[in-house]
C-alpha positions, -999 to +999 in steps of 0.1 A: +544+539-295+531+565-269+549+597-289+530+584-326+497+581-306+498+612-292+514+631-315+484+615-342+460+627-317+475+666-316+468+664-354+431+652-354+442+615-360+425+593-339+424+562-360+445+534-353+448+532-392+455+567-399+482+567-375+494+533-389+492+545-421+514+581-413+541+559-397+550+549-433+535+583-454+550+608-429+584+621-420+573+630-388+558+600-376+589+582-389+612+602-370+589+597-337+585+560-341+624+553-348+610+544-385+591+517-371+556+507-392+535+490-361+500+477-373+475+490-367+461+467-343+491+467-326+483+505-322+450+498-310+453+471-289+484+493-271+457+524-267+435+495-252+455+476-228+482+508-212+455+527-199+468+522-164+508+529-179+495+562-199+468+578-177+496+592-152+512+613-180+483+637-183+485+639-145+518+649-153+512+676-177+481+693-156+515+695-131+531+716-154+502+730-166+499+742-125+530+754-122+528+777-146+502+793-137+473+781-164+447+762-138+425+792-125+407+769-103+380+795-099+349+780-122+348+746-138+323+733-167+313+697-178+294+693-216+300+665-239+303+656-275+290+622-293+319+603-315+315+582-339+329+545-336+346+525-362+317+501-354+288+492-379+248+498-369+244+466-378+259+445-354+236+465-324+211+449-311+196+436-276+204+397-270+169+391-276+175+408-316+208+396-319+191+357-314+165+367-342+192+379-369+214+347-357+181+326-361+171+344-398+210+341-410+212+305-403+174+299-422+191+321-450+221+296-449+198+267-450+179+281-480+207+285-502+216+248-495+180+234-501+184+255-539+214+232-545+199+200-531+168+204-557+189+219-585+214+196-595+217+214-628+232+250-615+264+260-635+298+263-619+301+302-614+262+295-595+272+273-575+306+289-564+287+320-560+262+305-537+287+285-517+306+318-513+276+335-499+263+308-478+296+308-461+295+342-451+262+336-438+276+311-415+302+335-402+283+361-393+260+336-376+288+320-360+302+354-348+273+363-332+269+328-312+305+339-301+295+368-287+261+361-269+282+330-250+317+354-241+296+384-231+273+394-209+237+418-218+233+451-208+209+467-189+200+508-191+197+529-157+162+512-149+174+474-154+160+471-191+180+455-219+201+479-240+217+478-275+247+461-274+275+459-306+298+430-317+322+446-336+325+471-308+313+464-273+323+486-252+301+512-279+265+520-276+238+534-306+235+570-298+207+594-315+227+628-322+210+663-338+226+652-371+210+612-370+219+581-352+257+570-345+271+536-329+298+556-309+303+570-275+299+599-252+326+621-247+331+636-216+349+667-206+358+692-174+375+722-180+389+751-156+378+783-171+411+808-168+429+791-201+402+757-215+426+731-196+409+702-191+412+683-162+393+655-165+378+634-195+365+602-205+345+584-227+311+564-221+296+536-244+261+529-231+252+555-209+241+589-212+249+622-203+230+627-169+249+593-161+282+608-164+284+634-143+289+617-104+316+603-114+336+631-138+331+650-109+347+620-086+376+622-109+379+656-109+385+658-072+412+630-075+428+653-098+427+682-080+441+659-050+464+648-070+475+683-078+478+695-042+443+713-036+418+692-029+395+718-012+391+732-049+355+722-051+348+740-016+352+775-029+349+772-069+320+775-095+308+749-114+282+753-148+267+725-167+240+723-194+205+704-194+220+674-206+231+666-172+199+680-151+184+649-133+170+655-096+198+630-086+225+650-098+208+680-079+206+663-053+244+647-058+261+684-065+243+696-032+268+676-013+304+683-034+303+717-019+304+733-055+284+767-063+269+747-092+245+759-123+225+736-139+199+746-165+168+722-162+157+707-198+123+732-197+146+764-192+136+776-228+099+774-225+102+802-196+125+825-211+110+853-233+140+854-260+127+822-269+092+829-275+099+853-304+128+832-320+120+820-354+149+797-352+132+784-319+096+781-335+108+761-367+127+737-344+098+732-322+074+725-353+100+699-361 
C-alpha cells in the first residue's frame, strides 16, 4: 500500500481514487501493488490512520539525502501553497449556520409533505419524485445533526467561531488569488543547496502566520534527528509576508536563526513599486 501511494504521489496523483483507479488501468501500479485493486477508501483511510508508521520513512530518506552530501544546511525558507479538498463549499459553515440550513432543510422536508397531505390527486411519477426528494432532504438534515453532536466548533486565533466542513473536517474555506477553496494550507521548509525539504505539513483552519512556530519546532526535531541540532544557531532563514506577525518576530528572536521576514507593507516603501503598472492595476483592484 505504501509503494502505490507514494509512487501515485511522485506522478502528481494525490487522489485516493486516481490512485485506486491506476491500480487497475496501469502496469505499474499493478506491478507495485502485487496486482492488488484496494478501494479507494481503503487507500485513504490507510493515508489517514499510518501517519505515525509512515512519517519515519521521510526521516529516513533526508538520511540518505545527508549522506550524500545534498542538505547544505547553510539557509532555509518557509512559504506555502493552498490545495484544494475533495470537500464541497457547501457543507462549511459555523455551528450557528450549520443549525439554520439543518432548521430550513427540515421546513423544506415538511413542505413537500404538507403538498401531499392537501393534494390527494398527484400522479404516481409526482409523488415518487417528491418522496425521492424529500428523502434526501432528510439526509442531509440528518447528516448535519450527526455532526454538530460527534464534533466539537472551532474557534480562530482570537476565540471566535470559524467555518467548519462535514464532508471534510479536518478542512477549512480558504480565499486564494484565484477565488475561494475549502482546502488546506500547505506548508513547506526547504534547505537551499539542492530544494530538499525538510519539513512539511498541512493545516486545515489556520493560516499562514499560524504555522510557522511550529514548522520551525519540527524543523529542529529533524535536524536533531539528523545529528546537528545546532543547525539553526549558525544558518539563515527567509520567509515572506505571509508569515510576518510581531509574535513570530518576536518567536524567531529566540531560535537563534539569522531570519528575514518581509512585513506585509514592504511594497508601499520600495520605489520599483511605485512605477509598476502591474502594481497600480492590482492596487486599483
Amino acid at each position: 500500500m505504501l509503494k502505490i501511494v507514494l509512487f501515485g504521489y511522485s506522478r502528481g496523483l494525490v487522489s485516493s481514487r486516481r490512485i485506486a483507479n491506476a491500480c487497475e488501468t496501469n502496469i505499474t501500479f499493478m506491478s507495485l501493488s502485487g496486482d492488488e485493486q484496494p478501494h479507494y477508501t481503503s487507500i485513504a483511510s490507510f493515508v489517514a490512520k499510518m501517519k505515525d508508521q509512515i512519517e519515519p520513512l521521510f526521516t529516513q530518506v533526508l538520511m540518505i539525502c545527508d549522506r550524500e552530501g545534498l542538505i547544505g544546511r547553510n539557509m532555509f525558507a518557509i512559504d506555502g501553497c493552498k490545495i484544494r479538498s475533495n470537500a464541497s463549499k457547501e457543507w462549511s459553515g459555523t455551528f450557528n449556520e450549520l443549525e439554520r440550513k439543518q432548521a430550513k432543510l427540515r421546513r423544506a422536508s415538511q413542505r413537500i409533505l404538507e403538498r401531499h397531505q392537501a393534494q390527494d390527486s398527484l400522479g404516481e411519477d409526482e409523488v415518487a419524485h417528491d418522496l425521492k426528494q424529500k428523502a434526501k432532504l432528510d439526509k442531509s438534515a440528518e447528516k448535519i445533526t450527526e455532526y454538530l453532536v460527534t464534533h466539537q466548533e472551532k474557534t480562530g486565533s482570537k476565540g471566535k467561531a470559524v467555518k467548519s466542513n462535514i464532508t471534510d473536517p479536518d478542512s477549512a474555506k480558504m480565499t486564494t488569488s484565484k477565488g475561494t477553496i475549502q482546502g488546506y494550507n500547505g506548508i513547506a521548509i526547504n534547505d537551499d543547496k539542492h530544494q530538499i525539504i525538510l519539513q512539511a505539513q498541512t493545516w486545515g483552519s489556520v493560516g499562514e502566520q499560524q504555522t510557522l512556530k511550529p514548522a520551525i519546532e519540527q524543523l529542529q526535531k529533524q535536524l536533531s534527528q539528523l545529528g546537528t541540532p545546532d543547525t539553526l544557531s549558525q544558518a539563515k532563514f527567509t520567509a515572506d509576508s505571509g508569515f510576518h506577525s510581531e509574535v513570530n518576530l518576536e518567536f524567531m528572536a529566540t531560535t537563534g536563526l539569522d531570519a528575514y521576514m518581509a512585513d506585509t507593507a514592504f511594497r508601499s516603501r520600495n520605489p520599483l513599486f511605485s512605477q509598476s503598472e502591474t502594481y497600480q492595476t492590482e492596487q486599483e483592484k
